[in-house]
C-alpha angles and dihedrals in degrees: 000000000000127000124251107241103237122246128258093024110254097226091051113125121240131230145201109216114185096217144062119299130201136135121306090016115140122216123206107213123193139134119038091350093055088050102058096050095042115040095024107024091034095218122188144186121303087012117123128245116188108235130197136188099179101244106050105048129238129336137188108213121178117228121244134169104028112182116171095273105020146043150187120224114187112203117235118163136017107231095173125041110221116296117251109207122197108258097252125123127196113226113193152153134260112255127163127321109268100029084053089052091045094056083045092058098038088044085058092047095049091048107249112175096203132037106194117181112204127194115226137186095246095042117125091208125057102178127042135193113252106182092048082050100053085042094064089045091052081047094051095042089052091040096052115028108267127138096191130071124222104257094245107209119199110258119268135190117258094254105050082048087060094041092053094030108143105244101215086056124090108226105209114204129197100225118191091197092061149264140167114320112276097250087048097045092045093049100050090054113043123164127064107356139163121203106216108205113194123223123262103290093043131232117316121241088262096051098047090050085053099052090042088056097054106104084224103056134095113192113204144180117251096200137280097292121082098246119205114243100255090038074058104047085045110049092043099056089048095053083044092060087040100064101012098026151076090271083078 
């Protein structure tokens, strides 16, 4: 007897498309995009190609039209519903190029809804690359599933963040200085949170009392050993989705 193909092929690549899907859409594809499913992935005609939009789920969509540097993809069936992310965002600050790209990445795989760069006093970097940023989420999300793209906010300065800081969400804050053990401190708080990692050299005095003093902030110990910053943004928010995620 022979075996039923599964749908969608395995092997087939996946795309992020920044505009609406829906069946019968067609896609137009070049650029970069092109490139990648026509010179690596060797895509032809009739194959399909998964396409995502980031707020409408998966979609097979069969190729049409290859020509050396373009192509056309027509939606036809939804294979994923739309992602729901858990409502955490990861607040931190800019450190070098590289270990910056790599939190970005591991915040997309662990399903973080919200990347949010913040300048400190300490930080060694005080611009960061936006548009390199949002492209290793877009990698990740093709790489790993997900339909849904981290929300990536422009980067702010510690003090307008707690200004504008959304009352109804817990700010969770790595404190070198101490605090009440991670699990304890996630599990006493569920809800909406943020975890807010500082750069290399940590936060300064000032800026510790500051974020202590927000009526939203819980400050907590993140164990006995000196964690990189992006060791730290990583393991947290995988002991976040853990107890208050979707990884329950």
């Amino acid at each position: 007897m022979t075996a039923t193909p599964a749908w969608p092929p395995q092997s087939a690549p996946r795309l992020f498309v920044a505009r609406p899907l829906g069946e019968g859409v067609a896609v137009p594809v070049d650029g970069n995009g092109a490139h990648y499913l026509i010179s690596v992935m060797r895509v032809k005609a009739d194959d399909i190609v998964l396409l995502f939009d980031g707020q409408s789920g998966e979609w097979a969509a069969r190729a049409r039209d290859i020509r050396k540097r373009d192509l056309l993809l027509v939606c036809e069936t939804r294979t994923k519903p739309p992602e729901t992310a858990p409502d955490f965002w990861l607040c931190c600050a800019p450190i070098r190029k590289g270990r910056i790209d790599l939190i970005a990445e591991k915040a997309c795989e662990l399903g973080v809804a919200r990347l949010q760069p913040v300048l400190t006093r300490r930080a060694v970097v005080d611009k960061l690359n936006l548009d390199r940023l949002h492209a290793h989420l877009v990698e990740a999300a093709e790489q790993c599933g997900r339909t849904a793209l981290p929300a990536l906010s422009p980067m702010v300065k510690l003090d307008a963040l707690l200004r504008d800081w959304p009352a109804d969400r817990t700010l969770f804050f790595a404190d070198e200085t101490g605090g009440p053990p991670m699990a304890q401190a996630f599990a006493d708080h569920p809800g909406p949170a943020a975890l807010l990692i500082g750069p290399e050299g940590g936060f300064d005095p000032a800026e510790r009392d500051a974020i202590r003093a927000h009526p939203a902030a819980v400050a907590m110990s993140l164990g006995p050993r000196i964690l990189r910053a992006e060791t730290a943004a990583i393991a947290a928010t995988a002991a976040w989705m853990t107890i208050n995620g979707d990884w329950r």
